[in-house]
C-alpha positions as CSV (number, residue, x, y, z in Angstrom):
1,X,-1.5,27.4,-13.4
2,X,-5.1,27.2,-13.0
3,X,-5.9,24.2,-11.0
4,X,-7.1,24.1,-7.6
5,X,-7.5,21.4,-4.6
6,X,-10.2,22.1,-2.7
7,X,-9.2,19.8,0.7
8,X,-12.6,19.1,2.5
9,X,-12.2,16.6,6.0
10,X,-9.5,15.1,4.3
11,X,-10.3,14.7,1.0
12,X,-9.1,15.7,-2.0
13,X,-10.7,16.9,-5.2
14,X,-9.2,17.7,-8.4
15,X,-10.8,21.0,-10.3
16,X,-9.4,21.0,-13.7
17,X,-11.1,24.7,-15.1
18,X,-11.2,25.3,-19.0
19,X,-8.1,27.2,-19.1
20,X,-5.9,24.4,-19.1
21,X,-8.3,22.3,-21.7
22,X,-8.8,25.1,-24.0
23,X,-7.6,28.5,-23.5
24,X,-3.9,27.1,-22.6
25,X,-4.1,24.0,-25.5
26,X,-5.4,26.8,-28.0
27,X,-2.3,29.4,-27.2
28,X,0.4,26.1,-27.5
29,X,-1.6,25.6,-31.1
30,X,-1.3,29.1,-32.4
31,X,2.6,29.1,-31.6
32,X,2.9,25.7,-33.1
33,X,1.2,27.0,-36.3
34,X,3.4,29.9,-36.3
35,X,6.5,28.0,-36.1
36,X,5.3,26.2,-38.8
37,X,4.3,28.5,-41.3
38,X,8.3,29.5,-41.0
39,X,9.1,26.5,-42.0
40,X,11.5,25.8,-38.8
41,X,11.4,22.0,-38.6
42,X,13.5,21.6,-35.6
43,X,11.5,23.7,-33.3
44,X,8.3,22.4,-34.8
45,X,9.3,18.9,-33.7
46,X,10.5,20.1,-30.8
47,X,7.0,22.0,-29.9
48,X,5.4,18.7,-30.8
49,X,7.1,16.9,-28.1
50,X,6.5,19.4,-25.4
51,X,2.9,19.5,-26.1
52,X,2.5,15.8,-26.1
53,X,4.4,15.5,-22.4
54,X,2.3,17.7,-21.3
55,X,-1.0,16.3,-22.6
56,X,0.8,12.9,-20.4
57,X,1.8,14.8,-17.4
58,X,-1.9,16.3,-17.3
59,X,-3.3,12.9,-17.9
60,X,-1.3,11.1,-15.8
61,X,-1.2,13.9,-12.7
62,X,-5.4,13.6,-13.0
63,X,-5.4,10.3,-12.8
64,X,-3.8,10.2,-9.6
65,X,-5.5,12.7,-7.8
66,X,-9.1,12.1,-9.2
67,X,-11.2,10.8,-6.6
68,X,-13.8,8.2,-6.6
69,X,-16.6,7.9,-3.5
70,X,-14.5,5.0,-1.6
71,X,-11.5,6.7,-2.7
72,X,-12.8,9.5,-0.6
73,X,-13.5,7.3,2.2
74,X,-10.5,5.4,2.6
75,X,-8.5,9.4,2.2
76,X,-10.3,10.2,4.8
77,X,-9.7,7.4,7.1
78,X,-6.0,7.8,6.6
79,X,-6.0,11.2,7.7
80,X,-7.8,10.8,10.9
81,X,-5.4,7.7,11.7
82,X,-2.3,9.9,11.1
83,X,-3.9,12.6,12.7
84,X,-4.2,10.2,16.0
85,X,-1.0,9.6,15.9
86,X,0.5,12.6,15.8
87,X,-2.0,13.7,18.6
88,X,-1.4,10.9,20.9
89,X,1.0,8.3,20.0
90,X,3.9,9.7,18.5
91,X,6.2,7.4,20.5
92,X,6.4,4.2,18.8
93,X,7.1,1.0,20.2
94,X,6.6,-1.8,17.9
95,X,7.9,-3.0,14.4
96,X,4.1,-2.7,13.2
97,X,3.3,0.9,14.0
98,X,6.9,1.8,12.0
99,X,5.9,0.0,9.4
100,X,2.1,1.3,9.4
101,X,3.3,5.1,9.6
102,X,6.3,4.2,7.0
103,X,3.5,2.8,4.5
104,X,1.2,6.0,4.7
105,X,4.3,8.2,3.7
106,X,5.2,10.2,7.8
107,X,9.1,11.0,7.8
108,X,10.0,9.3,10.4
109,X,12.9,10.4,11.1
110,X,11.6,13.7,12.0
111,X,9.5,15.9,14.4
112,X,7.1,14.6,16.1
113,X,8.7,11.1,15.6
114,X,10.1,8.9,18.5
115,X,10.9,5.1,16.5
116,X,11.4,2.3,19.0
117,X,14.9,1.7,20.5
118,X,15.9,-2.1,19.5
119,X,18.9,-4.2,20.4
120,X,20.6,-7.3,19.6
121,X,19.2,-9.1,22.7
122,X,16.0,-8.4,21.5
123,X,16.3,-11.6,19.8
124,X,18.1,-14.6,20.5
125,X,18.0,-18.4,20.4
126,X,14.5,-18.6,21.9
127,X,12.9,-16.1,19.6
128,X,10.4,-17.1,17.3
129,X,10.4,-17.0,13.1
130,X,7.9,-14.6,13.5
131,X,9.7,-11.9,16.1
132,X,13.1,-12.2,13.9
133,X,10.6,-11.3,10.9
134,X,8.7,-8.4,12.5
135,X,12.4,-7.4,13.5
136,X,13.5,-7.3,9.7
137,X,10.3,-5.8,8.5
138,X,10.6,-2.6,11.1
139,X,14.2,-2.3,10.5
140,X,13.5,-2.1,6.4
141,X,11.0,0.3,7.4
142,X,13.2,2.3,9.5
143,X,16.2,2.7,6.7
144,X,18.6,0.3,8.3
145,X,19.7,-3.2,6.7
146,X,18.3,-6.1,8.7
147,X,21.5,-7.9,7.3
148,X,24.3,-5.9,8.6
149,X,22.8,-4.4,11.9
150,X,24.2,-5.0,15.8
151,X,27.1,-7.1,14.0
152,X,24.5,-10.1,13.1
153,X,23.0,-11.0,9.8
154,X,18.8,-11.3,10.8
155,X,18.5,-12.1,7.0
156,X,20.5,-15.1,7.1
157,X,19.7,-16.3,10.8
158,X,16.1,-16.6,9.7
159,X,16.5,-18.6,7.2
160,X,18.4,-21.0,9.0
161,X,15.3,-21.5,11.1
162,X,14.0,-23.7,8.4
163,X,13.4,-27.3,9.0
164,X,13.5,-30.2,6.9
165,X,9.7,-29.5,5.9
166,X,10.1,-26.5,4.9
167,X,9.0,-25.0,7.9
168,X,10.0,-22.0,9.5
169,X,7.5,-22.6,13.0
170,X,3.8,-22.7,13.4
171,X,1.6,-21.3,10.5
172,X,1.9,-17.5,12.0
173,X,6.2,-18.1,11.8
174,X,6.3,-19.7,8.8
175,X,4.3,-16.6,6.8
176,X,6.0,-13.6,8.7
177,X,9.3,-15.5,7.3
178,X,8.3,-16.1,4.2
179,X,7.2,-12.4,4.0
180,X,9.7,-11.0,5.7
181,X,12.7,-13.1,3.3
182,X,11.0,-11.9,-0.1
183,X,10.8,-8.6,1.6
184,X,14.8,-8.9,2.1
185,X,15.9,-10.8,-0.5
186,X,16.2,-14.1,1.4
187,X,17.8,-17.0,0.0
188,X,15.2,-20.0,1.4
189,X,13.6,-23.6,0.1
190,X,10.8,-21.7,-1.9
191,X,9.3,-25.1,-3.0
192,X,9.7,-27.0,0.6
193,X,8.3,-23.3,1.9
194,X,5.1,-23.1,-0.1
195,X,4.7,-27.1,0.0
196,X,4.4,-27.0,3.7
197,X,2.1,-24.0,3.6
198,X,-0.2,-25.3,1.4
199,X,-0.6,-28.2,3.4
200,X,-2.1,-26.1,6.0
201,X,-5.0,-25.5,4.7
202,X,-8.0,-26.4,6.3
203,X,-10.9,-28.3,4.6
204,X,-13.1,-25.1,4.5
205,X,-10.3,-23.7,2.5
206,X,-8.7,-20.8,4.5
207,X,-6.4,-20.8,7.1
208,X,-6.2,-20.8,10.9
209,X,-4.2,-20.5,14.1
210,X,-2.7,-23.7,15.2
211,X,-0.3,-26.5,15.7
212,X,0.5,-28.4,11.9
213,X,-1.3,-31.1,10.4
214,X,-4.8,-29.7,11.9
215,X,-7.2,-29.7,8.7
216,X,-10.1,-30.1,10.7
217,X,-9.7,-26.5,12.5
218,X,-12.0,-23.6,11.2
219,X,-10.6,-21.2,9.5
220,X,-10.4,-17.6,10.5
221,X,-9.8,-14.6,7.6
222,X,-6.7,-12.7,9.6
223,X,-4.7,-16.0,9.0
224,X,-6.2,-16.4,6.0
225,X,-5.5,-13.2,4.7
226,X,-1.7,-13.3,5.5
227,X,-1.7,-16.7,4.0
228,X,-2.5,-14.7,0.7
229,X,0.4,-12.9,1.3
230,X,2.9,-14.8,1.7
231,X,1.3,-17.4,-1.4
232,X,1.1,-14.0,-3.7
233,X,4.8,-13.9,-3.9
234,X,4.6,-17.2,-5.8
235,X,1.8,-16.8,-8.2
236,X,3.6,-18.8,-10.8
237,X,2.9,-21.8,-8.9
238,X,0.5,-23.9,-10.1
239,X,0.0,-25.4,-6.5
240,X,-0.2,-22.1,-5.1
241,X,-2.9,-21.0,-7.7
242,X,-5.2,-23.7,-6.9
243,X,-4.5,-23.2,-2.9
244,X,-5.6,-19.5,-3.2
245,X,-8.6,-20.2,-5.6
246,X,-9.9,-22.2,-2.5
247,X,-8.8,-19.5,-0.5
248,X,-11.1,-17.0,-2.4
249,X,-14.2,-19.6,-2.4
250,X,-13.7,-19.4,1.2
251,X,-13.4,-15.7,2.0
252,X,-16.7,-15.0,-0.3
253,X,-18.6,-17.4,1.5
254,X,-17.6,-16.1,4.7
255,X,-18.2,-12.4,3.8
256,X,-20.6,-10.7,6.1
257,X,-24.0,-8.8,4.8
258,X,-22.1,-5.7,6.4
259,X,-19.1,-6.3,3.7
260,X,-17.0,-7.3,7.0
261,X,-15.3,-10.3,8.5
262,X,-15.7,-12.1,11.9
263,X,-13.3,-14.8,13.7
264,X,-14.2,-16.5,17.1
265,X,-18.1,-15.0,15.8
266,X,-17.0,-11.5,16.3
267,X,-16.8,-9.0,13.4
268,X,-13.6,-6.8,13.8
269,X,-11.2,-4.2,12.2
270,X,-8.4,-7.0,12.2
271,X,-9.9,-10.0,10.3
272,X,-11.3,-6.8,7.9
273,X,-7.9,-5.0,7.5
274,X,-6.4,-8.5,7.1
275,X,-8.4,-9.8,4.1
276,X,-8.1,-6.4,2.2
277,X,-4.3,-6.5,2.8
278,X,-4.2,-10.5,1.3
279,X,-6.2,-9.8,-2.0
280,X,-4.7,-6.3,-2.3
281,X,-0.9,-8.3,-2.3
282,X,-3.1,-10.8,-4.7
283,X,-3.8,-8.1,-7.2
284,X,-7.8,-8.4,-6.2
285,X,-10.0,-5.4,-6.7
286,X,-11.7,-5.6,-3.6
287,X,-14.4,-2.8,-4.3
288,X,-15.2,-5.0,-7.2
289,X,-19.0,-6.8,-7.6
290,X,-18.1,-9.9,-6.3
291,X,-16.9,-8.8,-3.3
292,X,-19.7,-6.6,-2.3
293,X,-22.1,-8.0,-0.2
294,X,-26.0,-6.8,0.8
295,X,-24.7,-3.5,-0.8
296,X,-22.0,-3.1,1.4
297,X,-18.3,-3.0,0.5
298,X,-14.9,-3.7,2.9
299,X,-14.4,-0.6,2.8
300,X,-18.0,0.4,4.3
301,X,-17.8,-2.3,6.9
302,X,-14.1,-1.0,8.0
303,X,-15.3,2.9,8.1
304,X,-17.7,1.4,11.1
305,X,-14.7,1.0,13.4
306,X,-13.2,4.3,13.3
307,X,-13.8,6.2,16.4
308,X,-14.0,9.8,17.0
309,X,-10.3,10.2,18.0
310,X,-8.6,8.7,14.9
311,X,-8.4,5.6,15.8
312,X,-9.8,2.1,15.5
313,X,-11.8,-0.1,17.8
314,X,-11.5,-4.0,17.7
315,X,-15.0,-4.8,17.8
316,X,-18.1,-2.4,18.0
317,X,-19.2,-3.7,21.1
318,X,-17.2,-2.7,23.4
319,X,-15.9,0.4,21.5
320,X,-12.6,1.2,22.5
321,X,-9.2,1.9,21.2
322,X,-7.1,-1.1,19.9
323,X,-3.7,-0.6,19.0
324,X,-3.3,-3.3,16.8
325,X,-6.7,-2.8,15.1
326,X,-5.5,0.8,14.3
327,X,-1.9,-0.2,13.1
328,X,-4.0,-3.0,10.9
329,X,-6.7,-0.8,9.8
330,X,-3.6,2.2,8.5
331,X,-1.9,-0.4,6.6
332,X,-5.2,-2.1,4.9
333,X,-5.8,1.5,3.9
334,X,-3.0,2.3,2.2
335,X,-2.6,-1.1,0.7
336,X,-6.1,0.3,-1.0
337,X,-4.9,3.5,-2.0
338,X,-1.6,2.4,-3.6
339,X,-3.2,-0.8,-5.5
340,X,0.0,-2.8,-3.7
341,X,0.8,-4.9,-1.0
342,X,3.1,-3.2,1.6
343,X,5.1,-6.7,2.1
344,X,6.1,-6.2,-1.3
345,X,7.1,-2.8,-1.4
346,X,8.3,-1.8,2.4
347,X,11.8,-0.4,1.1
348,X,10.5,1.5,-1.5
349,X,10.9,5.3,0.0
350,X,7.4,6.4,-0.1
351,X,6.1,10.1,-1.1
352,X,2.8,11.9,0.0
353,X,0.1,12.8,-2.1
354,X,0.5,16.4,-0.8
355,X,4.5,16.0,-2.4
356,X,2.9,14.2,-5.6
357,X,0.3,17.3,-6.2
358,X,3.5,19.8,-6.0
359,X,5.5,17.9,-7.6
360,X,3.1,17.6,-10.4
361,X,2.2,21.4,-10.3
362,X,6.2,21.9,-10.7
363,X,6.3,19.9,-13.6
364,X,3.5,21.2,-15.5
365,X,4.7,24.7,-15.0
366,X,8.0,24.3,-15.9
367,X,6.8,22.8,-19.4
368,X,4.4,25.9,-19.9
369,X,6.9,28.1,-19.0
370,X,9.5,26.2,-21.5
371,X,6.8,26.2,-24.2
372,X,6.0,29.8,-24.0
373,X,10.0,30.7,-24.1
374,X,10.7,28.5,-26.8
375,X,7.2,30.1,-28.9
376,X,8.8,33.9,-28.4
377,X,12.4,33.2,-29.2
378,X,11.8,31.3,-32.4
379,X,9.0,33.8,-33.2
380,X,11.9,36.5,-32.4
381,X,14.8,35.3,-34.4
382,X,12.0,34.6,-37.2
383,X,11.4,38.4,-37.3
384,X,14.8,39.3,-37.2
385,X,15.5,37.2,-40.6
């Protein structure tokens, strides 16, 4: 099959030569016209529908690997993240990172992976909405089923952590739960749950850290951008629709000349990684017009963080490795590559592209290969008549 990759830092291009548009397309036409003039219907159809899955497997297998500029980028950021950690921090220790490494397609379950050790008194009584989410999350991530694990149901214990407002904690517990029970399946007071988010909002329309009933706080775009979220998993809301319209308002306003995000007046990876994650889970094209500013897109503004090793800083002054920023940054990425919010998808088993491209090379063969057997045997057995 004549297509090649050529990988270059990280990137991938797809070379499609004129031997597969012409020279192959032109062979599969001169069989189909043989077929024909023998007047052998079945195999005619049949040569039809070979050629037409493969002018779809070709389509579609282009699609997917064909490369834009910021496609390029955000590839390439991937790598050196994964890169990192297999380099340095191949022991993992929190539900994030699993989830982070999960979402970018590492086997985790194999060399050079260590995955954190958890127990049941991890958790208990005094634990937070949010820790019993990051614990169902991580678990999903790691193969196991947060609702039968250590002889305890997490699924159900977390929803019983609702109150009578709908509230599973603070604003930061109430949206890991609500993520974490769609993730799961949960069985929770949607309506009470998205009543009491809502009123959360701050006047300036996003969202922030805090105790409840505080509409007065500024908001910051890492809460904000979880906010999204959690309110994308009830889109058919109309109080949720006009909550995250003033949610967008606010995020454009607040979008830096650099294409990045600040809270507490510094610009950083997190408040970055956290927007792109909300309005990729919000179906938002983010490298769209309206969300470029000065020129400059997310993604640019992220690419400024990444440091030489692979991973991410926080902030640019001081630069220095963050864990969390780097665990962020990894899942914002991939959010962007896949068009889809990790929240919503973090038990769906996850391939590489490198498995995609062979996968896809397998395929077209194989229907080559069939084509060009099918082309000499009827020819064949029309001879022998």
């Amino acid at each position: 099959m004549n297509i090649h990759f050529l990988r270059r830092e990280g990137r991938v291009l797809l070379l499609r030569e004129t031997l597969l548009s012409k020279e192959v397309f032109k062979y599969f036409w001169e069989v189909y016209n043989m077929i024909k003039r023998h007047k052998n219907m079945t195999a005619t159809l049949l040569t039809v529908v070979i050629l037409l899955s493969l002018f779809n497997v070709v389509k579609v297998h282009n699609t997917v690997l064909a490369k834009e500029p910021h496609d390029s980028l955000v590839e390439d950021m991937i790598n050196k993240i994964l890169e990192f950690y297999k380099n340095e921090n191949t022991e993992l220790s929190t539900w994030d990172e699993v989830v982070s490494l999960h979402w970018a397609g590492a086997n985790l379950h194999s060399t050079p992976w260590q995955l954190p050790t958890w127990e049941s008194s991890n958790l208990n009584d005094e634990s937070p909405a949010s820790s019993y989410a990051g614990y169902i999350l991580g678990l999903m991530a790691k193969g196991e089923d947060p609702s039968n694990i250590w002889d305890r149901n997490l699924v159900a214990e977390l929803q019983e952590m609702q109150n009578e407002r709908g509230a599973f904690g603070n604003i930061n517990d109430h949206i890991w739960a609500v993520i974490a029970l769609e993730a799961a399946d949960g069985n929770y007071n949607v309506a009470k749950a998205m009543e009491y988010l809502i009123s959360q909002q701050k006047h300036d329309g996003g969202y922030a850290y805090g105790e409840d009933d505080t509409p007065e706080l500024i908001s910051e775009p890492d809460m904000t951008g979880m906010a999204l979220v959690a309110l994308s998993m009830h889109m058919d809301r109309a109080e949720v629709t006009d909550t995250v319209d003033r949610i967008l308002e606010y995020l454009k306003e607040n979008q830096l000349p650099s294409g990045g995000f600040e809270s507490w007046g510094t610009e950083n990876t997190n408040s970055i990684a956290a927007v792109i994650s909300g309005l990729i889970a919000l179906e938002e094209n983010v490298l769209s017009e309206q969300w470029i500013k000065n020129g400059n897109t997310m993604v640019d503004a992220l690419s400024e963080f990444l440091l030489d090793d692979g991973s991410f800083t926080y902030s640019l002054e001081p630069k220095e490795s963050n864990d969390m920023a780097t665990y962020q940054a990894l899942i914002a990425l991939n959010d962007l590559k896949k068009s889809k919010s990790v929240w919503k998808n973090i038990n769906t088993i996850i391939d590489n592209e490198q498995d995609r491209e062979e996968k896809g090379n397998k395929i077209i063969m194989g229907i080559i290969i069939g084509v060009i057997i099918l082309g000499g045997l009827t020819y064949f057995l029309q001879r022998k008549k």
